[in-house]
N, C-alpha and C positions, 0 to 999 in steps of 0.2 A: 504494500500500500504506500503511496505518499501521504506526502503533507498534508493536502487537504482533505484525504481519507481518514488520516490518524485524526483531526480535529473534528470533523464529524463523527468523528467514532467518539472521542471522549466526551464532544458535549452528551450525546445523547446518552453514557453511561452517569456525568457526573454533574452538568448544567441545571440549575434551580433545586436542585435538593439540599436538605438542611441538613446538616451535622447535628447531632443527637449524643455521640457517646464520643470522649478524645480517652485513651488509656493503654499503657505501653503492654505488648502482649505477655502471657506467663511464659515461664520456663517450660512447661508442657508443650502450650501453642510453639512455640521457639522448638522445642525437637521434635515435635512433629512435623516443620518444616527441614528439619535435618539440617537447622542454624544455631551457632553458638554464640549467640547474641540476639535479643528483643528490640523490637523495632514498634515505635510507636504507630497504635491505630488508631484509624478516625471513621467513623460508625457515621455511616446515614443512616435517612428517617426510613429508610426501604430495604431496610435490613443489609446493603451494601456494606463493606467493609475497606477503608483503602489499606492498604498496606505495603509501604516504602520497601524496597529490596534492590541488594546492590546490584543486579544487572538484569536482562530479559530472561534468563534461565532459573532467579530466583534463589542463584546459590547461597543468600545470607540477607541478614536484616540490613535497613538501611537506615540513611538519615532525612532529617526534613529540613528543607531549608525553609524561615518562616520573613517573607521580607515586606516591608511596611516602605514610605518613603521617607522614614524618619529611622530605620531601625534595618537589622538584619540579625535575626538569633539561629540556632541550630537546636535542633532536637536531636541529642545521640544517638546511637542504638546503643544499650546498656548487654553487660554481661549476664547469662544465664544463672547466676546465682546471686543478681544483683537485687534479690527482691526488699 
């Protein structure tokens, strides 16, 4: 797909829905994806789940970048027995 495939594909998965739940995954969720690090999730109102990962294969948690025009923060990915 290109570019304007890949944007039409995301609006229609993630455009006008509300966030509902932010909370970094457990250590269960975390090896069940066969990662050794948790990776913050962000819950929509439609039972969607986003979930950061460091590449297209999934192989590990990832980070968020959160950027404002006043601000730029990072949300880690935390260690498996970082509970």
């Amino acid at each position: 797909m290109n570019r304007v495939q890949w944007n039409k594909r995301a609006r229609k998965l993630l455009l006008g829905k509300r966030i509902v739940k932010v909370q970094y995954m457990s250590s269960e969720e975390s090896e069940q994806m066969g990662w050794y690090s948790c990776s913050v999730m962000i819950g929509l109102e439609d039972g969607t789940w986003i979930v950061p990962q460091s590449d297209d294969e999934g192989n590990e948690a990832g980070v968020v970048g959160v950027a404002s025009e006043k601000d730029y923060e990072v949300l880690p990915v935390l260690g498996v027995n970082h509970e």
